[in-house]
N, C-alpha and C positions, 0 to 999 in steps of 0.2 A: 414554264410548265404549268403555273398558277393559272396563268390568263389561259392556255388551252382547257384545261378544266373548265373553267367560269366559261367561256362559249359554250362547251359540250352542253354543259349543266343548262345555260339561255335557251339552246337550240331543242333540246327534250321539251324543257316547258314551252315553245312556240310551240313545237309538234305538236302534244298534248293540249295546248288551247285552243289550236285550229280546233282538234279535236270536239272540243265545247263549243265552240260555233256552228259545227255541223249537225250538235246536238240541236242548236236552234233552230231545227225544219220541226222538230218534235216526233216522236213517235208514232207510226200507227195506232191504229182502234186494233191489238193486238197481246197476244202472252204468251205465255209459255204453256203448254197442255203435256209436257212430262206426268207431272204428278197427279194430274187426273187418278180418281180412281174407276177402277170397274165399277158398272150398274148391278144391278142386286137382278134388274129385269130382264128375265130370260126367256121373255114370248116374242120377243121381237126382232128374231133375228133374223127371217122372210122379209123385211118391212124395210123398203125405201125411201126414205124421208126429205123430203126437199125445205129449204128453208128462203121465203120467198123477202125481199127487200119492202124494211118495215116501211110504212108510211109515215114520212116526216111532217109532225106535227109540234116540232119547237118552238117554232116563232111564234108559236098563240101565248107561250108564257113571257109577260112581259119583264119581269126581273131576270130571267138570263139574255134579253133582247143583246147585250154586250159582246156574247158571243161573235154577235155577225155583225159585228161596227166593225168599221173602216179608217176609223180617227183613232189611230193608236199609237201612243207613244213610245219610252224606252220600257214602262211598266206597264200592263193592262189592264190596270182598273184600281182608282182610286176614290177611294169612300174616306173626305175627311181629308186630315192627314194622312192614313195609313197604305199602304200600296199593296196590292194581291197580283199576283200570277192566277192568270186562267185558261182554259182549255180552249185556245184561240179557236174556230172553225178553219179559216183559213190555212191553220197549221197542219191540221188535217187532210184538206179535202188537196193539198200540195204534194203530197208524198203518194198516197193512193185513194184517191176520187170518193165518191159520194160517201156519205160516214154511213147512213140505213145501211146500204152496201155492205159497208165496215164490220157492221157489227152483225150482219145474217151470216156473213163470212164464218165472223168468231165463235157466233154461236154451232154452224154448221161443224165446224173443227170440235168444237167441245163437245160437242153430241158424239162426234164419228170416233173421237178417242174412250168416251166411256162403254161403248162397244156393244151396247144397248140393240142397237137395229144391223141390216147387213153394210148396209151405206148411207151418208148424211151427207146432203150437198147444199150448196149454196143456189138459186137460183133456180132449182128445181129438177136441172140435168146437169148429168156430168159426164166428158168426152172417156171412152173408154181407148185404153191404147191399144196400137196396132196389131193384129191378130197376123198369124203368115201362116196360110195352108201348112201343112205335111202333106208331101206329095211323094208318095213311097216309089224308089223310084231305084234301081241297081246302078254306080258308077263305074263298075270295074271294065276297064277297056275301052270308057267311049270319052272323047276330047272333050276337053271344057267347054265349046262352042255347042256342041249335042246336048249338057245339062239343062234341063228344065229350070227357070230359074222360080224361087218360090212367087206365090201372088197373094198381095197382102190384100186381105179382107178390108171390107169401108168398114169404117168408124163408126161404132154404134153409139148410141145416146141412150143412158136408163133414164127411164121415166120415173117418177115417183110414187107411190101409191098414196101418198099423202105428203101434205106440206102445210106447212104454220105461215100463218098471217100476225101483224100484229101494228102497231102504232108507237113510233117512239116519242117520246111527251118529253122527255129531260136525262141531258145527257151532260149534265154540269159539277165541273172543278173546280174550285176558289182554293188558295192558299196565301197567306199572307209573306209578304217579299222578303227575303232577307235582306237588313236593310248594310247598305253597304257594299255589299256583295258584287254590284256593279264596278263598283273602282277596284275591288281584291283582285277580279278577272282581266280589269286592262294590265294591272300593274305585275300578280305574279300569274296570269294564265291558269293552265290546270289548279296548279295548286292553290288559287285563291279558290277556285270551285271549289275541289275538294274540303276546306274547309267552311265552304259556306253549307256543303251537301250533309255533314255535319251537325247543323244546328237546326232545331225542330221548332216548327212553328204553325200553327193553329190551321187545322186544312175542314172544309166542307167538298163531300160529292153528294149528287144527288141524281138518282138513276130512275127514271121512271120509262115503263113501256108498258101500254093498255091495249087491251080488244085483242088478244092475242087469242088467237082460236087457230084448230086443225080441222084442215079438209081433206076427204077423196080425190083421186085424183081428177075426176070429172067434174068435181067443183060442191057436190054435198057436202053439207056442215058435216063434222065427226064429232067436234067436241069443242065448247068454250072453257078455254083454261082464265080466259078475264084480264087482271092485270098484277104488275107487280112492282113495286115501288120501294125504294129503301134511301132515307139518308143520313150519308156518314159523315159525324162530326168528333173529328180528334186529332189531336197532335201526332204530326210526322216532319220527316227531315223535310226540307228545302231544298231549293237551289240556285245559284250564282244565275241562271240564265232563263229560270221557273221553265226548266225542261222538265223537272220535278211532279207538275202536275198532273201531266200524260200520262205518268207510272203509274201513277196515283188513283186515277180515274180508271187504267186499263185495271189497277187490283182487285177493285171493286166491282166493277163489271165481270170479274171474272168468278165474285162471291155468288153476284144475281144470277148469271149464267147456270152455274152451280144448282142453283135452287129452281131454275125454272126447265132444265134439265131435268127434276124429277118430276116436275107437272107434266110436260110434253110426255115422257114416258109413261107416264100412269093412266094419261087420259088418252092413250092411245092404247095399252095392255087391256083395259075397262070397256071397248068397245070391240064388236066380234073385227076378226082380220079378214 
């Protein structure tokens, strides 16, 4: 009876490690948008917003060039003796495709949930779903084969009345590794993760995106909102596999998002509709 417990107990921790291994593709450029709050701004609710894929301009900064290295080993970056997890590119662009993409995506969601404008999209149009006549029509007495059957309308595409441009400069996660943490996950699985997830260790992100402006949708400037830039240095938890970083980077992106969500609103409210 001993020994079937002690498998049971093995076989949960494989499960649950697989588990952490699969964390290792890393998460999207993504969050959670629940607790979004409502916009204060209530002129824009005629106004369809398009959010168009920022201009990748990372690789001109040479201190994140690491990002997009190829020579990687079981840690991603070591300065010294010390070893950091970082916000692999690769990890990314593996799960769902180009990061600009990624992040016009997020911010398009963050916009559509503070409820600001009538619709927020990514890319500048969005498929609307299928419409089906009403075809008023009497069945009583005539065979299924005589019913009119309905006829579904094409697909229409909103356009936007306006949409944001912008440039993304840096999009960078450092945290230093927990050290050890590699052997806790071969040896007990989950539960070495979880305790490495547990212990906090010294994290930099650093988010920059510039030249952000809103145009017409014929292509007239409407308004330069500029740039915005923020970076965060402070102690947070870890992780056994630095799948850690990803959270980390999407948290904060989702502070900037936040903030530049009220400039897009304002400097669209600020100009006639």
């Amino acid at each position: 009876m001993r020994l079937h417990c002690i498998l049971k107990l093995a076989f949960a921790v494989a499960v649950l490690g697989l588990g952490g291994c699969v964390a290792l593709l890393g998460p999207p450029i993504n969050y959670d948008v629940d607790d979004i709050k409502e916009s204060a701004n209530k002129q824009l609710k005629e106004v369809a917003l398009g959010i168009r894929p920022f201009e990748d301009d990372r690789k001109s900064v040479p201190e994140y060039a690491i990002l997009f290295s190829e020579s990687y080993d079981d840690f991603y970056l070591k300065i010294g003796e010390v070893e950091y997890c970082i916000n692999r590119e690769d990890k990314y662009t593996a799960n769902k495709g180009d990061v600009p993409l990624q992040v016009s995506t997020i911010i398009a969601k963050h916009l559509d949930k503070r409820g600001a404008f009538k619709t927020v999209m990514a890319n500048n149009k969005v498929n609307q779903p299928v419409v089906y006549e009403e075809e008023s029509q009497n069945t009583d007495g005539i065979s299924a084969d005589e019913i009119k059957p309905q006829i579904a309308k094409k697909q229409e595409k909103i356009s936007a009345d306006y949409y944001l441009t912008g440039k993304l400069v840096k999009l960078y996660g450092q945290q230093e590794y927990v050290q050890g943490a590699k052997g806790a996950f071969i040896v007990f699985g989950a539960l070495g993760s979880l305790t490495a997830a547990s212990i906090e260790k010294p994290l930099i992100v650093e988010i920059e995106i510039v030249d952000l402006a809103v145009y017409k949708n014929g292509g007239q400037l409407l308004a330069k909102i500029g740039n915005i830039h923020e970076k965060f240095e402070e102690v947070a938890t870890g992780g056994s596999q630095c799948n850690n970083i990803y959270l980390h980077v999407n948290e904060k992106l989702k502070i900037i998002i936040e903030k530049l969500s009220d400039k897009i609103e304002n400097a669209i409210a600020n100009h006639p509709i």
